[in-house]
C-alpha positions, 0 to 999 in steps of 0.5 A, a space after each residue: 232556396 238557398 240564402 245567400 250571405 253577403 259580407 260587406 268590407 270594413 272601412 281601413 283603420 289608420 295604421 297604429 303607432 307603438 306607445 314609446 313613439 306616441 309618448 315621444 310625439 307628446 314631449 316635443 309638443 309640449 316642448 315647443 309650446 314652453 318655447 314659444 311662450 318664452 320672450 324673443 331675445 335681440 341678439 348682440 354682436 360682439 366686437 373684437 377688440 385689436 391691440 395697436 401695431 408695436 413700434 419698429 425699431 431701426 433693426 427691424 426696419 432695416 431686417 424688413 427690407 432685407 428680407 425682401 432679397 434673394 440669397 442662394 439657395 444653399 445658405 438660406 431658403 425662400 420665405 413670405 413675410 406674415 404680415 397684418 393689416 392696419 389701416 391699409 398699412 401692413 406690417 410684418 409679424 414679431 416671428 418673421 423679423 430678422 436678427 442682426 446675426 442673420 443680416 450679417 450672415 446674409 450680407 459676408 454671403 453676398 461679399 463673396 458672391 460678389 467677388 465671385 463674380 468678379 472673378 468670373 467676370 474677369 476670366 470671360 474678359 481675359 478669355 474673350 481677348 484671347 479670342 480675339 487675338 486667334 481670330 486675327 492670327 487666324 486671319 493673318 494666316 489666310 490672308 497669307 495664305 491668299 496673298 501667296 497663292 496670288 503671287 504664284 498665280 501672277 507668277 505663272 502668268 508672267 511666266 508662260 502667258 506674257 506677250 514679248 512684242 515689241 511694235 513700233 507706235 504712231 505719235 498721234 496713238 501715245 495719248 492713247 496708252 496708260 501714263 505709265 506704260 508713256 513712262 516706260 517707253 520715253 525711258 527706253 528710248 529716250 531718242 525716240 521722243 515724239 518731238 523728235 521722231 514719228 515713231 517710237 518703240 512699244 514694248 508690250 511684256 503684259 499678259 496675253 489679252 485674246 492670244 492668238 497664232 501665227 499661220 506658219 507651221 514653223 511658227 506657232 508663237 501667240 501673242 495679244 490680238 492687238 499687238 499682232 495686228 500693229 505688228 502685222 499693219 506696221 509693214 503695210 505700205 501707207 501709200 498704196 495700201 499693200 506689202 512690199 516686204 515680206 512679213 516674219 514673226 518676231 520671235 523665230 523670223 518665219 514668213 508669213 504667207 504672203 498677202 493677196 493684193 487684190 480681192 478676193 483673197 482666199 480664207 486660208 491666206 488669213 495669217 493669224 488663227 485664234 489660240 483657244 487654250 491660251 485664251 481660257 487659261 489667261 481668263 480663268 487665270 486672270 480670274 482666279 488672281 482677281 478672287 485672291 486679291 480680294 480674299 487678301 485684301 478683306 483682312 484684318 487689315 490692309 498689306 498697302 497702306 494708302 496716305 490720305 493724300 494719295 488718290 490714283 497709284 500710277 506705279 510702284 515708284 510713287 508708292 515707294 515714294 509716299 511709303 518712305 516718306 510717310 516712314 521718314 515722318 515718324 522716323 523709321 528712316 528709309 525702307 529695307 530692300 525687302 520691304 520695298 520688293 513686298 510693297 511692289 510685289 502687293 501694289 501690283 496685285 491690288 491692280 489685279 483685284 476687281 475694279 483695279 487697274 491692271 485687271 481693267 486695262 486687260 479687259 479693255 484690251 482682250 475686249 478690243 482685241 476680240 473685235 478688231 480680229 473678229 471684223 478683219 477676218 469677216 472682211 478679209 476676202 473683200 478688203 481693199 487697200 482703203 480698208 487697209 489703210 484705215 485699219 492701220 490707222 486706227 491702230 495707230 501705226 
């Protein structure tokens, strides 16, 4: 039988340091037992000792605060004071203070900027007046400008849209016309003054408001509605309520178609017919002028100049009046011939402007005009001779 050997494994060893570090390990515990054997010294603190702060004299006072201003930057370059603490009071160091010959360097560097801008201060204001002197000639020449077109547009309209008639009025109607159109017709026709006569002479010369035709083809001549309504009830016989004379237009003298007495009458016995091309130019005319009135008028300053005491213009004469007298007060003496025709020509086209007079009458009269013809020709074919005479005198003759 065999024997078996068993090998039993031997317990591991530490490893094993070289000799050179063992030696090492022996001097650092030597060391630091002579350390601790050694007596623990309290340490001390030192205190930093500080020299009191240099007086400063009147140079450096006045070149610290001179240092604190901002020079241009191709003289002088920006710096930050080095300064130190004393207290609560800083003040600054020995190499930051300036010298006088840099104080006055700095201070002929600030005469000239400030002349300069003096200069350029000067230029903006001259420029600026220069300015403003082409804005108002700019402004003279529109409202010139305006001014013109609105005398041509008036001209136009007097021209081709005025209403030539002349209609014989009622006294009981007169309160009921403008002061100045009374003026007019007392000094055209002086005998026919209401305290004299019954009647008296109106002469329209406006322009046209709701223009209408006469029927005849061999007429064709278009006036105011109203007006060709007073022409046309002034033949009416206010007895009996009918035409006893043949009715003619007041231009050419051509008949009119003849007037059925009695009702009911046929639509195209109606002697008059709306004239709807004369009527938009008027309008769009009259609207035109009102817009150029105004343009004129929002100058730099008013063509009209009103006195203080002058509060309605009743016509071009007392504005006459008041003008030259106002020139008489600062002794310009009395106005040219030419002065007097612009001050007529702009008095009558601030009437024209929105709110003015004329512009106001004429709206007043194209507005009633519009319904007195509207309500005749509705009623035309049934009107009878009471209707006649009541129309008649509503108009007033």
């Amino acid at each position: 039988m065999a024997r078996t050997t068993r090998t039993t494994a031997a317990p591991p060893s530490a490893p094993r340091t070289r000799r050179s570090t063992r030696l090492n390990n022996q001097e650092l515990k030597n060391h630091a037992i002579v350390e601790i054997q050694r007596p623990i010294k309290t340490p001390t603190t030192k205190r930093r000792t500080r020299r009191p702060p240099a007086p400063l004299d009147a140079s450096s006072s006045s070149s610290t605060l001179c240092s604190s201003e901002t020079l241009d930057s191709s003289n002088t370059k920006p710096f930050i004071l080095a300064t130190h603490t004393n207290h609560g009071r800083s003040y600054p160091r020995r190499s930051t203070r300036i010298t006088p010959t840099e104080l006055l360097r700095r201070e002929s560097a600030l005469e000239i900027r400030e002349v300069e801008c003096h200069r350029r201060q000067v230029e903006l204001d001259a420029r600026a007046t220069s300015l403003a002197q082409r804005e108002d000639e700019a402004r003279a020449l529109v409202q010139g400008v305006a001014i013109r077109e609105s005398k041509a547009t008036l001209a136009q309209l007097e021209e081709h849209f005025t209403c030539a008639l002349c209609v014989p009025l009622s006294v009981h109607s007169i309160p009921n016309i403008c002061s100045l159109a009374f003026c007019v017709l007392i000094l055209l026709s002086p005998a026919c003054h209401p305290c004299a006569s019954h009647s008296i002479l109106h002469r329209c010369y406006d322009i046209m408001a709701q223009p209408y035709s006469l029927n005849p083809g061999q007429c064709g001549h278009t006036f105011c509605a109203l007006c060709i309504l007073r022409h046309f009830f002034s033949r009416l016989h206010k007895a009996c309520g009918g035409w006893h004379e043949s009715v003619d237009c007041p231009m050419c003298r051509s008949l009119l178609v003849i007037t059925p007495e009695r009702p009911p009458r046929l639509d195209i016995t109606f002697p008059f017919v709306p004239n709807r091309t004369a009527a938009a130019l008027c309008e769009s005319m009259v609207e035109k002028l009102s817009q150029q009135c105004a343009a004129a008028s929002n100058g730099s300053s008013l063509i009209v100049k009103r006195e203080e005491s002058v509060v309605n213009w009743s016509g071009s004469e007392s504005l006459l009046c008041d003008v030259e007298r106002a020139a008489r007060r600062k002794g310009k003496g009395k106005l040219d011939d030419e002065d007097e025709m612009d001050i007529e020509l702009d008095a009558e086209l601030v009437g024209w402007r929105e709110g003015g007079n004329s512009r106001t009458e004429w709206l007043k009269k194209d507005r009633e005009g519009k319904k007195e013809m509207l309500n005749l020709f509705t009623q035309w074919t049934t009107m009878g001779s009471q209707e006649f005479i009541l129309l008649k005198q509503r108009l007033g003759v």
